[in-house]
Structure formats: structure tokens, C-alpha cells
C-alpha positions in Angstrom: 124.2 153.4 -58.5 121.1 155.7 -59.4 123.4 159.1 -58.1 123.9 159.9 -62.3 120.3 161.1 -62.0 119.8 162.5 -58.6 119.4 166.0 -59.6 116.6 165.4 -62.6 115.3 161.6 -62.0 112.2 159.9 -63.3 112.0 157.5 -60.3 111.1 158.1 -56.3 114.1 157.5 -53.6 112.2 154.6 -52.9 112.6 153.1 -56.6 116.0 153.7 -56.3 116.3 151.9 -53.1 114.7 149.1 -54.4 116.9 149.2 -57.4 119.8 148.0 -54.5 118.2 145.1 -53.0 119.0 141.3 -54.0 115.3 141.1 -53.6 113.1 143.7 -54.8 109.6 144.5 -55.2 110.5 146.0 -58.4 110.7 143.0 -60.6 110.3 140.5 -57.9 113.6 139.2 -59.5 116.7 137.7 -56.7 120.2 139.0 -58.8 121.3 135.7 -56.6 118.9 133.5 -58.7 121.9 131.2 -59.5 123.9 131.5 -56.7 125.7 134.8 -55.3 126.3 137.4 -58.0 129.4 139.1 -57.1 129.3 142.7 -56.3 131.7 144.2 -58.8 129.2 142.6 -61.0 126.1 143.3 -59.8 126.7 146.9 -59.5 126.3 146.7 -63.4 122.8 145.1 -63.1 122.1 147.5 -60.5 122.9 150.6 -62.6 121.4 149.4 -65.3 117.9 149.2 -63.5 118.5 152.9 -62.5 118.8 153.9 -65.8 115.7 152.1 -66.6 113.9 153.1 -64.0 115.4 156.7 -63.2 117.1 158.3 -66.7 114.6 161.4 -68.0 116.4 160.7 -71.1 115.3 157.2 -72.4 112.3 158.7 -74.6 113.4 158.0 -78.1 114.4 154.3 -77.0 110.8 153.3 -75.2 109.4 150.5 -77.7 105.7 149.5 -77.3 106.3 145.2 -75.7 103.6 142.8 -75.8 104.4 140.8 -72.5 101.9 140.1 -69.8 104.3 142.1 -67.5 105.6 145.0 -69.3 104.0 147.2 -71.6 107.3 148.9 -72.9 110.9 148.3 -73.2 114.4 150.2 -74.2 115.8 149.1 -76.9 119.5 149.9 -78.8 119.9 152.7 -76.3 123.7 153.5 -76.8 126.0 152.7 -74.7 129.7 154.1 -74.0 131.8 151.1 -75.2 134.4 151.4 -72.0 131.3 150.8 -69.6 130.4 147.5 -71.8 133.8 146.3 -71.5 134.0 147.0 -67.7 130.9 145.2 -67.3 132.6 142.1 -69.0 135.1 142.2 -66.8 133.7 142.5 -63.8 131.0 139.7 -64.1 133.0 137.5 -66.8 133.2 134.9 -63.8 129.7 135.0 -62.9 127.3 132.3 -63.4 123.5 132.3 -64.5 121.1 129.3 -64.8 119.1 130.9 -68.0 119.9 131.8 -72.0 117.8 134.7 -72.2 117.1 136.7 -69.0 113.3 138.5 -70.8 111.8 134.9 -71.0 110.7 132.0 -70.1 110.6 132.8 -66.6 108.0 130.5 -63.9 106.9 133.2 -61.9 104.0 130.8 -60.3 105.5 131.0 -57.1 106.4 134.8 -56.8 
């Protein structure tokens, strides 16, 4: 999913790799947390952490955040509206076990 920016990437191979697993030192975040995501949808989630993590290109979307665990985020990056679609349908049937995935998180036990 990180291949859009092989050839001019801010992020190591290993980041990338990372990016793939269910469990990753990255965020220390499980994509299973609720029960198995499926892969046409993860592969969305997945993506959209190589953009984060990878895209030279997110400069004038990087907003200061005032979270113990983050310093910045992106914010109203634009997005193509086919790929928003696609991601609705490929994860429409997908279930999560939290309202808002940036908080409220008990990260006490890792």
C-alpha cells in the first residue's frame, strides 16, 4: 500500500512495513481491535498510514496537536472523491467498538 511513494518517500522500508502489520510498533494500534477487519477494508487504513507516514507532500496540511502522543496532525488534506467512495464500500460491513478513533483510548496496558 505505501508503493505511491516508493520513488520519493518520507518514511524507511521499515515504516512501511510496519504500516502492513495488524500489530505495529507504529501506533501500537491492532486494526483487529474489534474483531477481524476485512482485508478489502483494511487496505484503506493501511494506505492511509502510508500516506501519513510516507507522502513528501503533506506540508501545507501538518497542524500543530496538543495530545500527549502526537505533536502534529493532517488535517482537510483532499481527497479524490472515487477513493472515499471505494473505502465505503469496501469496509461498510465492518465493525468498530469506538465513536471517535483519536480519543479516549486506555493505552495502560500497551
Amino acid at each position: 500500500q505505501c508503493a505511491l511513494w516508493k520513488e520519493n518517500a518520507c518514511c524507511t522500508a521499515n515504516t512501511s512495513e510496519e504500516a502492513h502489520l495488524d500489530q505495529s510498533y507504529l501506533y501500537s494500534f491492532n486494526w483487529d481491535h474489534c474483531g477481524v477487519m476485512p482485508e478489502k477494508c483494511k487496505r484503506h487504513f493501511i494506505q492511509d498510514t502510508c500516506l501519513y507516514e510516507c507522502s513528501p507532500n503533506l506540508g501545507p496540511w501538518i497542524d500543530q496537536a496538543e495530545n500527549s502522543w502526537r505533536k502534529e496532525r493532517v488535517l482537510h488534506v483532499p481527497l479524490c472523491r472515487e477513493d472515499c467512495e471505494q473505502w465505503w464500500e469496501d469496509c461498510q460491513d465492518a465493525v468498530t467498538c469506538k465513536v471517535n478513533w483519536h480519543k479516549g483510548w486506555n493505552w495502560t496496558t500497551g
